[in-house]
Backbone as CSV, one residue per row, in Angstrom:
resi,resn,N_x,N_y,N_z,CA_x,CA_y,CA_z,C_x,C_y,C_z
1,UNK,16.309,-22.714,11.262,16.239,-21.308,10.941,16.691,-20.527,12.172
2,UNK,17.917,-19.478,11.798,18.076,-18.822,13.272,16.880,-17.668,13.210
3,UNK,17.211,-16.979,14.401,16.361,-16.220,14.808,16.515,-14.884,13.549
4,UNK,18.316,-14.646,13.786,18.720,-13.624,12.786,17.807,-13.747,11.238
5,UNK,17.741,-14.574,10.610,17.017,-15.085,9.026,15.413,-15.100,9.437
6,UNK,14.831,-15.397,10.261,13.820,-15.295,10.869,13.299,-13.289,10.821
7,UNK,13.979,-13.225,11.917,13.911,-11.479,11.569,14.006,-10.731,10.465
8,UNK,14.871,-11.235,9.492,15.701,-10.278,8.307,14.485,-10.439,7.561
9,UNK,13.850,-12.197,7.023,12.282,-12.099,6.544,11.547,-11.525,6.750
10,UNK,11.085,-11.486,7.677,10.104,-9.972,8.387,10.247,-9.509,8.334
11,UNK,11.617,-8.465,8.571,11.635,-6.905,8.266,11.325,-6.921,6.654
12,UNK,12.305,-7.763,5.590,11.353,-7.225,4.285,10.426,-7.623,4.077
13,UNK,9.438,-8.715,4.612,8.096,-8.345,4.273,7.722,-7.240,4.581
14,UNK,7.655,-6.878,6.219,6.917,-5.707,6.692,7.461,-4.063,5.714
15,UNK,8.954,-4.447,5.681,9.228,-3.287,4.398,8.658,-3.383,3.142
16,UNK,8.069,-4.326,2.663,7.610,-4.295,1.289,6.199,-3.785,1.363
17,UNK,5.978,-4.482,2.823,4.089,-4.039,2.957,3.740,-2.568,3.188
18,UNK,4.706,-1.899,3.827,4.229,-0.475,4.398,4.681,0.061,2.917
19,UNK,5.647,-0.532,2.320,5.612,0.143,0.980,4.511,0.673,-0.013
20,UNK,4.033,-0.833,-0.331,3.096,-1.076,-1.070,1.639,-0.492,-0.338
21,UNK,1.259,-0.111,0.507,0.168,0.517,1.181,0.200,1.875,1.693
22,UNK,1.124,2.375,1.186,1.571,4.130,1.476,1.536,4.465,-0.138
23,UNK,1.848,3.499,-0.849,1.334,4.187,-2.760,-0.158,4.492,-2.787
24,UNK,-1.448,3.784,-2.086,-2.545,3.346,-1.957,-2.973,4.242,-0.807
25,UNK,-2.296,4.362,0.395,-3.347,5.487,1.258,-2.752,6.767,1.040
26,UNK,-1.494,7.209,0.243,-1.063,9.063,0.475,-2.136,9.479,-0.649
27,UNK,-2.196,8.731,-1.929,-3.285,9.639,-2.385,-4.595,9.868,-2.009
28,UNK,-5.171,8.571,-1.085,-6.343,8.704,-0.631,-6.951,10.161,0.016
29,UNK,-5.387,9.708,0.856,-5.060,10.781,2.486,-5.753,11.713,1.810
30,UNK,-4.640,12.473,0.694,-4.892,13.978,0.114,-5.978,14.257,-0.924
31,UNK,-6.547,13.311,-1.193,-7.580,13.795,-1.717,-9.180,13.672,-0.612
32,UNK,-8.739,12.785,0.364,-9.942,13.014,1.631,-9.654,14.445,2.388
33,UNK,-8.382,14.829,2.823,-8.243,16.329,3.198,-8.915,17.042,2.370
34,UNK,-8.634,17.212,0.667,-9.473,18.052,-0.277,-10.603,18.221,-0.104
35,UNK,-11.110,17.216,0.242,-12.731,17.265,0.007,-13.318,17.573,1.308
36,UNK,-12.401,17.483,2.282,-13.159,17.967,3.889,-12.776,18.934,4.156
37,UNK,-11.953,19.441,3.170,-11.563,21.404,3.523,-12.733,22.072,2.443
38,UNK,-13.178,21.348,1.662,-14.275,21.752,0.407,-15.260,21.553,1.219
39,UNK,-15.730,20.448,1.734,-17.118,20.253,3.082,-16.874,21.391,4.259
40,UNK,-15.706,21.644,4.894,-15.941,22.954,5.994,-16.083,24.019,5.154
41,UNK,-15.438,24.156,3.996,-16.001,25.529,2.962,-17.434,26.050,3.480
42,UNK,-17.623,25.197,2.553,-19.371,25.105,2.168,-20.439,24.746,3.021
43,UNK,-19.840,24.045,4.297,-20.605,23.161,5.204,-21.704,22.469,4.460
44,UNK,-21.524,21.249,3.908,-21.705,20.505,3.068,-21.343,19.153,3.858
45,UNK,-22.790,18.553,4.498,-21.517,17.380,5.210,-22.708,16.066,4.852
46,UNK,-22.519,15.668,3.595,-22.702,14.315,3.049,-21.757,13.355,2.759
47,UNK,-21.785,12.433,3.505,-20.853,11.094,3.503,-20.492,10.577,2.343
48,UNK,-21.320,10.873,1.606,-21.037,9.981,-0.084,-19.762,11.513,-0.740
49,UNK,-19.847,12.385,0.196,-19.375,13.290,-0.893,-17.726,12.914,-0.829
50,UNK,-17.591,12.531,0.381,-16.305,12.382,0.946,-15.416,10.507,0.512
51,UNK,-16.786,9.722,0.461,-16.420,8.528,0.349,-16.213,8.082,-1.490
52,UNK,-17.134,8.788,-2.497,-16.539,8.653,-3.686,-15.425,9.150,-4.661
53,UNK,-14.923,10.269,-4.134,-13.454,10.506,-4.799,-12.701,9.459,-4.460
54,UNK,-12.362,9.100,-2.661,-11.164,8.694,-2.602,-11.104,7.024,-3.125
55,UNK,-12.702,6.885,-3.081,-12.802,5.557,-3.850,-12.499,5.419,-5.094
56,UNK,-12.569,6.354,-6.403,-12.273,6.993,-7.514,-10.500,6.766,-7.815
57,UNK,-9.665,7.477,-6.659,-8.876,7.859,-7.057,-7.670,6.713,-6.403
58,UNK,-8.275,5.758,-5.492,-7.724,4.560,-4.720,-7.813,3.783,-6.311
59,UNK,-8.503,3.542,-6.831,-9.161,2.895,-8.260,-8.308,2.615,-8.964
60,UNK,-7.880,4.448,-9.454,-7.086,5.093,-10.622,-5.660,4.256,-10.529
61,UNK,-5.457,4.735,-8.867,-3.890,4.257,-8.369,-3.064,2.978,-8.872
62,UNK,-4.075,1.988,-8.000,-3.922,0.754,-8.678,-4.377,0.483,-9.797
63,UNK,-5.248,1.078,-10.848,-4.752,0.957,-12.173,-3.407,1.085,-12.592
64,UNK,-2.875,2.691,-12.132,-1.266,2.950,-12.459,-0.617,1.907,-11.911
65,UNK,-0.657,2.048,-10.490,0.496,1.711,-9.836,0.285,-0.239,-9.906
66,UNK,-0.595,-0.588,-10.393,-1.197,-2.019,-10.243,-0.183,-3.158,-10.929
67,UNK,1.232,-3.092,-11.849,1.444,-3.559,-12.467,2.889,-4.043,-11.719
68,UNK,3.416,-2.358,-11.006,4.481,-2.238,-10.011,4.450,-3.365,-8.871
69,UNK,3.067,-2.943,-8.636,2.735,-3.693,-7.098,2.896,-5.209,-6.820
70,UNK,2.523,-5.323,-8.334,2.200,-7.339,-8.893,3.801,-7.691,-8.736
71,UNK,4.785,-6.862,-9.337,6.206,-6.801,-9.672,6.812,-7.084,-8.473
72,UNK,6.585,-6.000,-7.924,7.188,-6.149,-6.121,6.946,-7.058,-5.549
73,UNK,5.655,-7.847,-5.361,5.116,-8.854,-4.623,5.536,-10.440,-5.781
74,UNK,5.383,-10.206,-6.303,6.543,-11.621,-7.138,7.957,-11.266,-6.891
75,UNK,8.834,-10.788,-7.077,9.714,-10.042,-6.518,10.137,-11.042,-5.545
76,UNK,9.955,-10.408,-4.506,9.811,-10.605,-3.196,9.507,-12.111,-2.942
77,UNK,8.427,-12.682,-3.296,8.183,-14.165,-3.674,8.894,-15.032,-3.806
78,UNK,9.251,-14.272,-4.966,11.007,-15.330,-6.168,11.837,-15.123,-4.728
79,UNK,12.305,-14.120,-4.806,13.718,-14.324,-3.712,13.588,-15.635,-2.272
80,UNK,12.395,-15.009,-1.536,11.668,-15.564,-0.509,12.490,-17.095,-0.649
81,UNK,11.336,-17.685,-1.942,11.701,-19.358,-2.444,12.880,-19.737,-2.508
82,UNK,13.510,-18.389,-3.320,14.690,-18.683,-4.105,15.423,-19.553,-3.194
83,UNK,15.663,-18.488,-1.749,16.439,-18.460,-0.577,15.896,-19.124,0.370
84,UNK,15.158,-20.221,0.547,14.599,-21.185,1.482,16.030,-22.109,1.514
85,UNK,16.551,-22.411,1.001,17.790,-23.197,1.326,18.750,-22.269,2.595
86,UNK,19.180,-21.778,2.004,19.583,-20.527,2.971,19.431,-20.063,4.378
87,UNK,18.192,-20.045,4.230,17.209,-19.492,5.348,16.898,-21.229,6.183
88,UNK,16.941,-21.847,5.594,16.647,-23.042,6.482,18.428,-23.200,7.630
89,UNK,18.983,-22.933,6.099,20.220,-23.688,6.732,21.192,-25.023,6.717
């Protein structure tokens, strides 16, 4: 295996991973901002208030997005295998 095929693997894993974990933390992100601009509102500062939406809506995501994610990561898999000849050399 050269170094070049070595690298090129890694970059798309690491591209598939920051992928797949930016569908999963931007909604978190914005719905934890929501609720801590709603807590300085009100000054309201209970931990559960902040920790069950984004748990809620992390949930929802991968319900939606849960089918994509499976897709991408087989995906990615298949080729991986496909191309072990290749990649060996």
């Amino acid at each position: 295996m050269t170094p070049d095929a070595a690298l090129l693997v890694a970059q798309q894993g690491l591209e598939l991973a920051l992928v797949l974990i930016t569908v999963l933390l931007v909604p978190a992100l914005v719905v934890g901002l929501i609720v801590s601009m709603f807590q300085a509102a009100t000054q309201i500062n209970e931990m559960t208030l902040s920790f069950f939406p984004k748990l809620i809506v992390v949930v929802g995501t991968l319900m939606l997005a849960g089918p994509w994610i499976a897709q991408s990561l087989v995906s990615y898999t298949h080729d991986l295998i496909e191309n072990i000849p290749f990649i060996i050399g």
